[in-house]
N, CA, C and O atoms as a GROMACS GRO file, in nm:
protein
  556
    1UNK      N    1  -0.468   1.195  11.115
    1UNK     CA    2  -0.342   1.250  11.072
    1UNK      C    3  -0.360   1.305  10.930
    1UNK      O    4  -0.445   1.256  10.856
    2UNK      N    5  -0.284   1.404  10.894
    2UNK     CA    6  -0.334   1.498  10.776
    2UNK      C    7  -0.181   1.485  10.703
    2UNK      O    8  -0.068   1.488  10.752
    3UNK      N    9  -0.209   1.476  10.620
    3UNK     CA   10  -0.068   1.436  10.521
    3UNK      C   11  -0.081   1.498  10.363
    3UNK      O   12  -0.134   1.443  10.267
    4UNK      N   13  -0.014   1.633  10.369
    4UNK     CA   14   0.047   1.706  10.229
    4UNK      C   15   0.125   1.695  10.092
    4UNK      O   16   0.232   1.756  10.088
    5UNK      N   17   0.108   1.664  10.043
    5UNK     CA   18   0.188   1.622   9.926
    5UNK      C   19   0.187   1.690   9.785
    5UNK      O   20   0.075   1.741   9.782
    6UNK      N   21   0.232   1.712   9.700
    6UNK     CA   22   0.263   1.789   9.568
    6UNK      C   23   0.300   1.734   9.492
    6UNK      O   24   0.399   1.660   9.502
    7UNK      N   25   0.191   1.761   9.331
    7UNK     CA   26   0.189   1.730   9.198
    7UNK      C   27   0.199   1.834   9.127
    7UNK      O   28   0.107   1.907   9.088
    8UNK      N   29   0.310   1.845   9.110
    8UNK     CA   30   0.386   1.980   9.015
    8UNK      C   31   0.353   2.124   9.099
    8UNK      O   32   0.426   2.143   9.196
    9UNK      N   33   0.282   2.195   9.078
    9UNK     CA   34   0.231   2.337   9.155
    9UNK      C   35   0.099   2.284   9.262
    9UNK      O   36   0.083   2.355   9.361
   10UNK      N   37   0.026   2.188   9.249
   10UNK     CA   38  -0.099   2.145   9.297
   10UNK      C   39  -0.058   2.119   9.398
   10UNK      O   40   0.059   2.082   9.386
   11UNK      N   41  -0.119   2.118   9.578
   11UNK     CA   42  -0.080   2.100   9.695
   11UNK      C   43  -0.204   1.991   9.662
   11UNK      O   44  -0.276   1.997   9.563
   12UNK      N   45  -0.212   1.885   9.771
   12UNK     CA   46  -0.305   1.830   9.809
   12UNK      C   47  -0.306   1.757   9.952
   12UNK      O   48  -0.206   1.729  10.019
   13UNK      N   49  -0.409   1.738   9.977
   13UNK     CA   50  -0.476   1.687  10.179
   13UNK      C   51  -0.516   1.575  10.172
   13UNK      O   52  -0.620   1.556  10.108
   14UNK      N   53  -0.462   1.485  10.220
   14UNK     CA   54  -0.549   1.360  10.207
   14UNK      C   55  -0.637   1.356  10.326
   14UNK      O   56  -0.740   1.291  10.307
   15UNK      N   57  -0.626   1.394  10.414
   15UNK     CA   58  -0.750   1.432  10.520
   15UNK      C   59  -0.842   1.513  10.470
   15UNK      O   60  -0.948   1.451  10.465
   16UNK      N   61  -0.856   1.635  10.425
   16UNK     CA   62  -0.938   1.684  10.395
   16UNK      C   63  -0.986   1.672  10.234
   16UNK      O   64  -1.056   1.752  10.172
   17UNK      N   65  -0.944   1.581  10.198
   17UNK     CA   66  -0.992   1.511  10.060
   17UNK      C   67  -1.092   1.417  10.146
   17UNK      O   68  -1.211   1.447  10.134
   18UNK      N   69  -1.064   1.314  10.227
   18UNK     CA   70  -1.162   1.223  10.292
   18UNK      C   71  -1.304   1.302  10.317
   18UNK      O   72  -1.417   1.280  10.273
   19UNK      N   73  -1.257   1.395  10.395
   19UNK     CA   74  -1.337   1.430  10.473
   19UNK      C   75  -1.447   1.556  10.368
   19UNK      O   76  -1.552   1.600  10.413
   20UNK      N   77  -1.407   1.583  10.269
   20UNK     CA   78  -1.496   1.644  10.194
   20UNK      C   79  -1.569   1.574  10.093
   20UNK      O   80  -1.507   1.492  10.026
   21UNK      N   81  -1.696   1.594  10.071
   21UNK     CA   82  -1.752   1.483  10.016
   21UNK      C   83  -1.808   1.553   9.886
   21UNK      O   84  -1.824   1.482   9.787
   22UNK      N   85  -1.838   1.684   9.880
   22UNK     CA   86  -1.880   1.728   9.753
   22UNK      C   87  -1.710   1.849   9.688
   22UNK      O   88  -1.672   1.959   9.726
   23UNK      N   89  -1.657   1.762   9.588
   23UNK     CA   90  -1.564   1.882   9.573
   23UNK      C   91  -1.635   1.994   9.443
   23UNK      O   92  -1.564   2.080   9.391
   24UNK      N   93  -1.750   1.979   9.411
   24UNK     CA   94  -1.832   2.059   9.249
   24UNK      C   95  -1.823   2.170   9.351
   24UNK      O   96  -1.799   2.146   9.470
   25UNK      N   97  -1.847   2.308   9.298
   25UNK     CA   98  -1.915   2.395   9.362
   25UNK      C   99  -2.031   2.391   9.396
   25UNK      O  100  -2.097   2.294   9.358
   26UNK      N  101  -2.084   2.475   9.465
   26UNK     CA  102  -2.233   2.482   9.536
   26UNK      C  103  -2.336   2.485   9.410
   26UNK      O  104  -2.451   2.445   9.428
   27UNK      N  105  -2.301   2.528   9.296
   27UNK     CA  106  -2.398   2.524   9.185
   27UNK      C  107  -2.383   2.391   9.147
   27UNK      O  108  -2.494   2.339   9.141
   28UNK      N  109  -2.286   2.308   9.115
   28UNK     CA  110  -2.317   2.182   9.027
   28UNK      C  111  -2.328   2.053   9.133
   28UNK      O  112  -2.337   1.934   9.101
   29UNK      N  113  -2.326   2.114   9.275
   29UNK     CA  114  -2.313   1.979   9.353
   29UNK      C  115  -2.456   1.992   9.473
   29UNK      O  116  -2.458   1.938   9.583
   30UNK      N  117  -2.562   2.073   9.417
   30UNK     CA  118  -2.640   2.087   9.519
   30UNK      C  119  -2.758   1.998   9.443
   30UNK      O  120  -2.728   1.905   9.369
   31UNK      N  121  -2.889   2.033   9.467
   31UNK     CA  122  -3.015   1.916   9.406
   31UNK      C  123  -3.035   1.824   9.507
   31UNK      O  124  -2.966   1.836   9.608
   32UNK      N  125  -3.135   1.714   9.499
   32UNK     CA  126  -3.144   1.623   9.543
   32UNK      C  127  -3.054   1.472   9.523
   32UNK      O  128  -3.074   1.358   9.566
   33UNK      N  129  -2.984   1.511   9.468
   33UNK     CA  130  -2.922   1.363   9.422
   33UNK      C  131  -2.743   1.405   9.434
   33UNK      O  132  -2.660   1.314   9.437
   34UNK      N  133  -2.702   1.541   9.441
   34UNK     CA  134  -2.616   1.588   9.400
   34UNK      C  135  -2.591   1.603   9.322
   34UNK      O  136  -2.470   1.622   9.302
   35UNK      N  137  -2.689   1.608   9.208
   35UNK     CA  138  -2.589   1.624   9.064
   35UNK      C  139  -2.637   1.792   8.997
   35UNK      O  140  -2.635   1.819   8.877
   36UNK      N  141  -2.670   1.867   9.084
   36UNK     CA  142  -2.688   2.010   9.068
   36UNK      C  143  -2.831   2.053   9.068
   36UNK      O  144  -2.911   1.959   9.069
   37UNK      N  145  -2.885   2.182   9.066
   37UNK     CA  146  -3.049   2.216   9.061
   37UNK      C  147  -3.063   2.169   8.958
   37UNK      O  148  -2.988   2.186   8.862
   38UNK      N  149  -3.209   2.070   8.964
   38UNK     CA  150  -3.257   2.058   8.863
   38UNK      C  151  -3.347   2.162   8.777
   38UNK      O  152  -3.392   2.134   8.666
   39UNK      N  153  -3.372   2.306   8.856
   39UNK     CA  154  -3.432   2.394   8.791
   39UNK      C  155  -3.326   2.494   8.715
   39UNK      O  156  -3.368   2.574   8.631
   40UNK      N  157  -3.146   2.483   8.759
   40UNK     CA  158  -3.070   2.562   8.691
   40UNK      C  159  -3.065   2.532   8.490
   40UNK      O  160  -3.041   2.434   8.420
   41UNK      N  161  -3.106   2.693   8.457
   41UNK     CA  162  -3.110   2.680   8.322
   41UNK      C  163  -2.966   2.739   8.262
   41UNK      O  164  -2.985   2.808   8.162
   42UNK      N  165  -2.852   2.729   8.294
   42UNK     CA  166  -2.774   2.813   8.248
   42UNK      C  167  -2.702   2.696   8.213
   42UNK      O  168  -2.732   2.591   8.270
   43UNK      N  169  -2.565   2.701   8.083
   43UNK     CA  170  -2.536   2.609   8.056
   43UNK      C  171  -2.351   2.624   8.032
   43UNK      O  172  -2.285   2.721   7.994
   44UNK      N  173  -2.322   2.533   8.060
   44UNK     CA  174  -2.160   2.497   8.052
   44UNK      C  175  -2.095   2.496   7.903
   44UNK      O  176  -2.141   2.424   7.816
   45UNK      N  177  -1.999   2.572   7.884
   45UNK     CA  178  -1.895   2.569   7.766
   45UNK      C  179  -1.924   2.419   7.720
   45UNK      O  180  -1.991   2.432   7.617
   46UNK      N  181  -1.906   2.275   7.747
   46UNK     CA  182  -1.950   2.174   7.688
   46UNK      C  183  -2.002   2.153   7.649
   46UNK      O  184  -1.993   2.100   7.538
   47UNK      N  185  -2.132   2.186   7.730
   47UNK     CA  186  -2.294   2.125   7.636
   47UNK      C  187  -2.321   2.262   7.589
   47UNK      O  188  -2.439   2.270   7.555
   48UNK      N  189  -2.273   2.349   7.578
   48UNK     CA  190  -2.308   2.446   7.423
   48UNK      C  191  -2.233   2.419   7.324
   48UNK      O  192  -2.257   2.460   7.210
   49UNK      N  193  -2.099   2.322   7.367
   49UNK     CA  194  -2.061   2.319   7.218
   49UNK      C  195  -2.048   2.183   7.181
   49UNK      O  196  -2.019   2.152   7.065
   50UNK      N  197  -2.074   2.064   7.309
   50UNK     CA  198  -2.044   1.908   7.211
   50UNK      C  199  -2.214   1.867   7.261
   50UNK      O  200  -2.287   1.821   7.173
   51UNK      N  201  -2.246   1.877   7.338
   51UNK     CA  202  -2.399   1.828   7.405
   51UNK      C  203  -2.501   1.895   7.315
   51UNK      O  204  -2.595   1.839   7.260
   52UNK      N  205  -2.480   1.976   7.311
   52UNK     CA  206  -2.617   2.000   7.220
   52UNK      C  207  -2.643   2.029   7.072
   52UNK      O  208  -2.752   2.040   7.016
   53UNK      N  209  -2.529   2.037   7.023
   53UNK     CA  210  -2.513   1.988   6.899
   53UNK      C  211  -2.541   1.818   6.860
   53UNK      O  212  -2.614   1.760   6.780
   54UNK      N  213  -2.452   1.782   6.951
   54UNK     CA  214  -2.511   1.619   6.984
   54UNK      C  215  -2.626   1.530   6.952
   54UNK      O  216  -2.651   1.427   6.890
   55UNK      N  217  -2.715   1.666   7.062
   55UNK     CA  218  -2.841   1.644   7.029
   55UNK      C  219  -2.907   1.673   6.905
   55UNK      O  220  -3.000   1.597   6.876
   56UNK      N  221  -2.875   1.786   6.809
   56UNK     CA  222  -2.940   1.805   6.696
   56UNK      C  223  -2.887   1.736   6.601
   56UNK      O  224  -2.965   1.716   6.507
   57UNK      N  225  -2.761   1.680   6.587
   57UNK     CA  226  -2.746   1.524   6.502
   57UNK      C  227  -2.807   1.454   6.514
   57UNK      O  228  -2.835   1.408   6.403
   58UNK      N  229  -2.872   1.390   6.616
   58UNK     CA  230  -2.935   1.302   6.618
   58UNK      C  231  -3.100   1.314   6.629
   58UNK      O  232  -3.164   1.212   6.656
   59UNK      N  233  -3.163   1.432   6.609
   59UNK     CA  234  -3.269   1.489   6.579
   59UNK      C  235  -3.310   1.476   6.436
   59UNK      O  236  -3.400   1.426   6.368
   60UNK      N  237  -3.179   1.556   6.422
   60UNK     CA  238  -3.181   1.616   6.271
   60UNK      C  239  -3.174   1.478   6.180
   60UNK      O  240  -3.222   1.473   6.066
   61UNK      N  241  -3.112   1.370   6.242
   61UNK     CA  242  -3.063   1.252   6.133
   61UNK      C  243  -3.204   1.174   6.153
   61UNK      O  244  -3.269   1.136   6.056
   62UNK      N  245  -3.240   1.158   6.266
   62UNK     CA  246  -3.361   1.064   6.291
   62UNK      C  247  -3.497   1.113   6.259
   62UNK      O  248  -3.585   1.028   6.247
   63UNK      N  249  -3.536   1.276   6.240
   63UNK     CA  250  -3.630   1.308   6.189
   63UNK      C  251  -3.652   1.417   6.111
   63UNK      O  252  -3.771   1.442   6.089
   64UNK      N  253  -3.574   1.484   6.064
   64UNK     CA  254  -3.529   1.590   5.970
   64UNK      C  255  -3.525   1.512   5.862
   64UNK      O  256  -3.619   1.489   5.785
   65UNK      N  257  -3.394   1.462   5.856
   65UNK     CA  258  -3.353   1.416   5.735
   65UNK      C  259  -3.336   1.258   5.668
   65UNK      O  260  -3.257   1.211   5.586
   66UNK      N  261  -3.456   1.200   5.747
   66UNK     CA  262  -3.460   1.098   5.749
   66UNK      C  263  -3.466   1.006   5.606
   66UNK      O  264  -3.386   0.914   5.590
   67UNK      N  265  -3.559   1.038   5.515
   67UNK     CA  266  -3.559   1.017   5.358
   67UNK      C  267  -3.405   1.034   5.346
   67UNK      O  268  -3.369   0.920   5.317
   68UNK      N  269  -3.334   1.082   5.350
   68UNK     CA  270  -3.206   1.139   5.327
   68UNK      C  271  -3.093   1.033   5.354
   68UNK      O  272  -3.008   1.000   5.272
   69UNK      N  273  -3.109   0.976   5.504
   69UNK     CA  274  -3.032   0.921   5.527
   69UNK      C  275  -3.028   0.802   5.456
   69UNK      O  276  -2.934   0.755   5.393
   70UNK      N  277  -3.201   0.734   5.482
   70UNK     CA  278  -3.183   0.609   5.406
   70UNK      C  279  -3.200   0.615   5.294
   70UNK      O  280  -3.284   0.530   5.262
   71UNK      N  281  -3.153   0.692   5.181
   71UNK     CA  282  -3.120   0.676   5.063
   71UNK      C  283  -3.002   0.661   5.051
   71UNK      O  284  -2.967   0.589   4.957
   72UNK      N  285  -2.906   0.716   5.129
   72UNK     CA  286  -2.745   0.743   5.111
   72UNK      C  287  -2.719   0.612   5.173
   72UNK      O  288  -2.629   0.540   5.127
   73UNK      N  289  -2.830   0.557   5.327
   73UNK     CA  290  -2.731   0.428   5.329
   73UNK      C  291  -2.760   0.331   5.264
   73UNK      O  292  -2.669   0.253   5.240
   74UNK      N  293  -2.923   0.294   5.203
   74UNK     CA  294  -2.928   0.235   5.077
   74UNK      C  295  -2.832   0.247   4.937
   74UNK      O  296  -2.852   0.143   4.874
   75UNK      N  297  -2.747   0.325   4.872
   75UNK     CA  298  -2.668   0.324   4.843
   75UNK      C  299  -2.569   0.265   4.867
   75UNK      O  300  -2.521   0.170   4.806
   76UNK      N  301  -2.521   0.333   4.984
   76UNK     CA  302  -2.412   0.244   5.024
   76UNK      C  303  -2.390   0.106   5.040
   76UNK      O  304  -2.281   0.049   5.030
   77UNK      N  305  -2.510   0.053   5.068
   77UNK     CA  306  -2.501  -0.050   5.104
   77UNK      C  307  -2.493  -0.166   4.958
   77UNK      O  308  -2.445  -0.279   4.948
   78UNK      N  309  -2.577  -0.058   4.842
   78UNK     CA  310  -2.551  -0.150   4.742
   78UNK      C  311  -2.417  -0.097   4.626
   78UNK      O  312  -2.413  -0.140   4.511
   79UNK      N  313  -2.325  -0.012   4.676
   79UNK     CA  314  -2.221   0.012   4.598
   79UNK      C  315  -2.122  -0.060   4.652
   79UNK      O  316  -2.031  -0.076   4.571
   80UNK      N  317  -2.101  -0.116   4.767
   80UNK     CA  318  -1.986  -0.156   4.829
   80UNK      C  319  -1.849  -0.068   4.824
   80UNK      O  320  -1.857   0.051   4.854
   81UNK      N  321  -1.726  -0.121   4.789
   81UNK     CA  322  -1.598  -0.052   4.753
   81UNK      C  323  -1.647   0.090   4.695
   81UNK      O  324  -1.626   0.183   4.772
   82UNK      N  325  -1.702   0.119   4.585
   82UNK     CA  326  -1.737   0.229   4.505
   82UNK      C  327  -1.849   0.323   4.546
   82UNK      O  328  -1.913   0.404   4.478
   83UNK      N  329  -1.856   0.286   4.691
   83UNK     CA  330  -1.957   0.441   4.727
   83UNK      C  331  -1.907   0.575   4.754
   83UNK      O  332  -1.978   0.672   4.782
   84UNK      N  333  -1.762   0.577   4.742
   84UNK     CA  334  -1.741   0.673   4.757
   84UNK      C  335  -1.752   0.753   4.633
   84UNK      O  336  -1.759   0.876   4.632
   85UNK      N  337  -1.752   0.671   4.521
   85UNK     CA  338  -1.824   0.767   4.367
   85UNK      C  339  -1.955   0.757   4.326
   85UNK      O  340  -2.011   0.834   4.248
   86UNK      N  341  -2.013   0.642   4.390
   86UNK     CA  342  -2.150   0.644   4.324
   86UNK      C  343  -2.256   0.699   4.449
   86UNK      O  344  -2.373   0.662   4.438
   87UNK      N  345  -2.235   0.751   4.520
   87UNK     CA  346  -2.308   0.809   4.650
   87UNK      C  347  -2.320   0.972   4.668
   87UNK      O  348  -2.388   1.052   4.733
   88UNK      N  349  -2.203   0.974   4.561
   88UNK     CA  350  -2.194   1.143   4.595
   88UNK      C  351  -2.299   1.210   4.562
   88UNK      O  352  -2.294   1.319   4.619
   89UNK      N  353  -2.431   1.196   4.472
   89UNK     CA  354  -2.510   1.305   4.500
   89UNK      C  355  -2.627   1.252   4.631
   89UNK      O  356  -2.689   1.336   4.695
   90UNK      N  357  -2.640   1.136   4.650
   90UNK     CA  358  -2.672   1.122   4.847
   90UNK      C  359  -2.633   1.160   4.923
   90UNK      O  360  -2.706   1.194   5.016
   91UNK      N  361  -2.482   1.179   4.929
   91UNK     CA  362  -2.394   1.245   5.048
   91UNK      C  363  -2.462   1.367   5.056
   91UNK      O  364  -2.513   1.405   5.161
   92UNK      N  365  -2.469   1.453   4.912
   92UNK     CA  366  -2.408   1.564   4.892
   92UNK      C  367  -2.591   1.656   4.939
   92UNK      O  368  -2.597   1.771   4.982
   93UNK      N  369  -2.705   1.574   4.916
   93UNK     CA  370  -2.830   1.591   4.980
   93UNK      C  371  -2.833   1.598   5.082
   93UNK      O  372  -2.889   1.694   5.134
   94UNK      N  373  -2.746   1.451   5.193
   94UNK     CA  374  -2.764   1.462   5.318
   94UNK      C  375  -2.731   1.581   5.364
   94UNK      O  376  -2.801   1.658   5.428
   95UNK      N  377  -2.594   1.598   5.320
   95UNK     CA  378  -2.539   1.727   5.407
   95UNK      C  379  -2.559   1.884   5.412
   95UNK      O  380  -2.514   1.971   5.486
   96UNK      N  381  -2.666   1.883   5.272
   96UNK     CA  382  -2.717   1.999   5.276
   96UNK      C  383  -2.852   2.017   5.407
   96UNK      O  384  -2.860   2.096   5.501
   97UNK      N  385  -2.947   1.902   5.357
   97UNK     CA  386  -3.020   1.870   5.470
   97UNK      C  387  -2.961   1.881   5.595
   97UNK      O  388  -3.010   1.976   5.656
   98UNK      N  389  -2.883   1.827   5.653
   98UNK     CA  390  -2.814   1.812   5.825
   98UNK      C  391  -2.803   2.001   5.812
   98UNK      O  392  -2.872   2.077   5.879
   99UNK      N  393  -2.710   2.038   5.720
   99UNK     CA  394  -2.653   2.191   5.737
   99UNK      C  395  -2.768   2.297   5.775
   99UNK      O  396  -2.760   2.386   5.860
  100UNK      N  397  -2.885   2.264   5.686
  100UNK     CA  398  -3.022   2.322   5.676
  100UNK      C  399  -3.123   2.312   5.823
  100UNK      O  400  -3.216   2.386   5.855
  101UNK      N  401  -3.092   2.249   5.861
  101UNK     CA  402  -3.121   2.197   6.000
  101UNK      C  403  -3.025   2.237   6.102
  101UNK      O  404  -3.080   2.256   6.210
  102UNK      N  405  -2.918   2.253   6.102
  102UNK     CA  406  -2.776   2.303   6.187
  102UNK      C  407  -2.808   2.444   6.220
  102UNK      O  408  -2.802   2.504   6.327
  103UNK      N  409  -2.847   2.485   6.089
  103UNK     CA  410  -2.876   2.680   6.074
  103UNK      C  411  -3.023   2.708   6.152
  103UNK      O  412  -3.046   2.804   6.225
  104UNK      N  413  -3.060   2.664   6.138
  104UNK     CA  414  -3.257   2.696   6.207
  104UNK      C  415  -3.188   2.738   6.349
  104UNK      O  416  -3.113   2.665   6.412
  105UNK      N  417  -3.226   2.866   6.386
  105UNK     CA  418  -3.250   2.854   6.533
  105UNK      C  419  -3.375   2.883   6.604
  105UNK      O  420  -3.381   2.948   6.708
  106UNK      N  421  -3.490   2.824   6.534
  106UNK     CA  422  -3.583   2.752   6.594
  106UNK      C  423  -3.542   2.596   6.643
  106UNK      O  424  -3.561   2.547   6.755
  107UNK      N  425  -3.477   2.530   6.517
  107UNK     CA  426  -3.395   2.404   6.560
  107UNK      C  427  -3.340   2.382   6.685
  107UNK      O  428  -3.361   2.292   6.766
  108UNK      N  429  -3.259   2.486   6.689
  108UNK     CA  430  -3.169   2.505   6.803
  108UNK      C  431  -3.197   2.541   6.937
  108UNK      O  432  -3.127   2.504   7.031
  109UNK      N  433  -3.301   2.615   6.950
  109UNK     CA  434  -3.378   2.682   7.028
  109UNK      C  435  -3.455   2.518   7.103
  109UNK      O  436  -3.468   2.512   7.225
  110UNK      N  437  -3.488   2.427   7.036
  110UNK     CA  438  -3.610   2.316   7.008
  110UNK      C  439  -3.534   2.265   7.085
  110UNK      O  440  -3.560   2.261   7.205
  111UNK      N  441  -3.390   2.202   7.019
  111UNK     CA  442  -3.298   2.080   7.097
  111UNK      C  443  -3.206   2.156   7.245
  111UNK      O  444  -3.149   2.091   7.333
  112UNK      N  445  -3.214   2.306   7.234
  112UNK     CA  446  -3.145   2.318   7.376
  112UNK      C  447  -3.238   2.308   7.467
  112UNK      O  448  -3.196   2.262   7.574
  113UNK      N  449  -3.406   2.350   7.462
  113UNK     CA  450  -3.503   2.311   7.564
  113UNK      C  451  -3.483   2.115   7.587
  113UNK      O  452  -3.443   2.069   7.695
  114UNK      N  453  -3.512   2.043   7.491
  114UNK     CA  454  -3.469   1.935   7.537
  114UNK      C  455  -3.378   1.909   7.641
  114UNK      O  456  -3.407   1.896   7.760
  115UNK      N  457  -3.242   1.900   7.578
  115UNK     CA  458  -3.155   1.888   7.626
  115UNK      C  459  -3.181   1.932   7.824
  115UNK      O  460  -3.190   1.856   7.921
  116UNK      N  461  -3.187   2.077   7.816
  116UNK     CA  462  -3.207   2.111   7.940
  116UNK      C  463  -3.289   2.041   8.038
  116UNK      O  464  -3.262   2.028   8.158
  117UNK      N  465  -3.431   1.982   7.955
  117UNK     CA  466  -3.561   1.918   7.996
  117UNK      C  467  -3.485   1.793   8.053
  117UNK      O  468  -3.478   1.774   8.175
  118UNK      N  469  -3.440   1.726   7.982
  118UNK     CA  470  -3.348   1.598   8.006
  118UNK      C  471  -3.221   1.627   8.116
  118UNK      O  472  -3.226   1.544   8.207
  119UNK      N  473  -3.122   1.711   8.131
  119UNK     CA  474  -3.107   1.753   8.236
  119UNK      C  475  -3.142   1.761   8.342
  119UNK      O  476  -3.112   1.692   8.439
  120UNK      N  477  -3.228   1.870   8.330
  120UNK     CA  478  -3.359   1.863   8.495
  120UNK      C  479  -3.374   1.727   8.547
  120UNK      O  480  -3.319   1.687   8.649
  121UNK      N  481  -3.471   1.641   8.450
  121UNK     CA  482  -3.514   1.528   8.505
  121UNK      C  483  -3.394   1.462   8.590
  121UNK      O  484  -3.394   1.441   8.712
  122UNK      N  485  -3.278   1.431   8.488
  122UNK     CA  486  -3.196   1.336   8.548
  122UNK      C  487  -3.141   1.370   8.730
  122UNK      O  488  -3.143   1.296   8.829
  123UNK      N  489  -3.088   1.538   8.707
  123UNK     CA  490  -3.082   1.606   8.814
  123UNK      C  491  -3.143   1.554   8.914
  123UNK      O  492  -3.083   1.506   9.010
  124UNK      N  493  -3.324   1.561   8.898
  124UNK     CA  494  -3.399   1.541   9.024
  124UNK      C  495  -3.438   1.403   9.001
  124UNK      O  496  -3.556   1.387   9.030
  125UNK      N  497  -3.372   1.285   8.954
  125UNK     CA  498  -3.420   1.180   8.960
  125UNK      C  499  -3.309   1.055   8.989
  125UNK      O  500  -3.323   0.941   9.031
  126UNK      N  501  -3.176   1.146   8.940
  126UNK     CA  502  -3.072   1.049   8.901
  126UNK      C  503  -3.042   0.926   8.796
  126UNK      O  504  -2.942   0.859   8.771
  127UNK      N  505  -3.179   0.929   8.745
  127UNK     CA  506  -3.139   0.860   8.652
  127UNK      C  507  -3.150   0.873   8.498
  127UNK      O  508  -3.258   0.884   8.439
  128UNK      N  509  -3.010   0.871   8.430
  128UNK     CA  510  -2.992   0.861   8.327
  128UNK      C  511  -3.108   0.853   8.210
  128UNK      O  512  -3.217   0.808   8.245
  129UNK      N  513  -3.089   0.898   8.056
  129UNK     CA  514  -3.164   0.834   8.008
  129UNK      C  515  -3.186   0.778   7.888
  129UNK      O  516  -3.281   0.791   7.810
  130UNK      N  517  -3.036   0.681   7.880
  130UNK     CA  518  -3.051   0.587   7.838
  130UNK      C  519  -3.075   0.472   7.971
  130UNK      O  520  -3.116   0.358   7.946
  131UNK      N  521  -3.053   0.503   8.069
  131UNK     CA  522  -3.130   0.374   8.188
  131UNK      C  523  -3.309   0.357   8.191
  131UNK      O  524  -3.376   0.261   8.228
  132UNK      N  525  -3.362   0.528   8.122
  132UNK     CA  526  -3.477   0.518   8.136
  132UNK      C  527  -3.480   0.422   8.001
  132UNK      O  528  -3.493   0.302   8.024
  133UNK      N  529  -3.471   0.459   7.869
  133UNK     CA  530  -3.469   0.403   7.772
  133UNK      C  531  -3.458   0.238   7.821
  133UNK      O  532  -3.563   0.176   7.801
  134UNK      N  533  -3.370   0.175   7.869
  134UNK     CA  534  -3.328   0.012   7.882
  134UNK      C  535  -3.448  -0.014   7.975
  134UNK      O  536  -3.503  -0.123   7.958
  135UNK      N  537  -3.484   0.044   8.043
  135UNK     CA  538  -3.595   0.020   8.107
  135UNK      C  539  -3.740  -0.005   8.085
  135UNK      O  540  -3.824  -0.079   8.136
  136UNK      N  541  -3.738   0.114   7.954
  136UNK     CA  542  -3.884   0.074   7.888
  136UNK      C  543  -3.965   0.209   7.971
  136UNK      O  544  -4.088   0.209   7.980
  137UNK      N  545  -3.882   0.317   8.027
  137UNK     CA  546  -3.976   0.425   8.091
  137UNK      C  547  -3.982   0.524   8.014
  137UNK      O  548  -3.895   0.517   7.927
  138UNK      N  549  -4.054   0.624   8.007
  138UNK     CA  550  -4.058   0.701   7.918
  138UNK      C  551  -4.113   0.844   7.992
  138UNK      O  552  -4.162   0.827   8.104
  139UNK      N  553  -4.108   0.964   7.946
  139UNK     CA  554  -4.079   1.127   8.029
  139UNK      C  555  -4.221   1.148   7.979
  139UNK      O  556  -4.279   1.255   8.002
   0.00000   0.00000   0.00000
């Protein structure tokens, strides 16, 4: 039995909700695992603008600007209440550093192959990778 119902303008099927099992399109729901080709290189409004930036924060913080960071959080850590005045020329290094690193698009170029690389895999493997990480596996 097939039963219709409406959420504001949206119609919906609860039979043919059951009965469909991939609702992604044919691009993001095909692969081996379903979670899309793992050879597709083209990329979504998201991960061009929160995913892979993402990734170059945490590039950029963990090996760019690493001297950088732990000076500012050495600071911090020994100004307590008053780092927000006695830190400012650490801050004010870091963030030139992070910015200096933001602008490269070799940088950028570097962390969207990642990113994508990491993609693929998960695609054709399904698994995550921070699961590979907890695991102790490595790419």
């Amino acid at each position: 039995m097939t039963f219709w119902f409406r959420v504001g303008k949206v119609e919906f099927c609860t039979m043919a909700a059951k009965q469909q099992k991939n609702i992604l399109k044919e691009k993001y729901g095909s692969g081996p695992h379903g979670l899309g080709d793992p050879e597709d290189t083209s990329l979504r409004r998201v991960e061009i603008d929160v995913m892979i930036p993402k990734k170059m924060r945490e590039i950029a913080r963990d090996e760019k600007c690493k001297d950088y960071v732990e000076k500012f959080t050495e600071c911090c850590k020994n100004s307590n209440v008053l780092m927000i005045f006695k830190c400012r020329a650490e801050n004010a290094a870091l963030k030139d550093c992070l910015t200096r690193w933001y602008e490269d698009e070799g940088f950028k170029n570097r962390c969207k192959n990642e990113y994508l690389k990491e993609r693929s895999e998960y695609r054709r493997t399904g698994v995550t990778q921070k699961q590979k990480e907890r695991l102790g596996v490595s790419m």
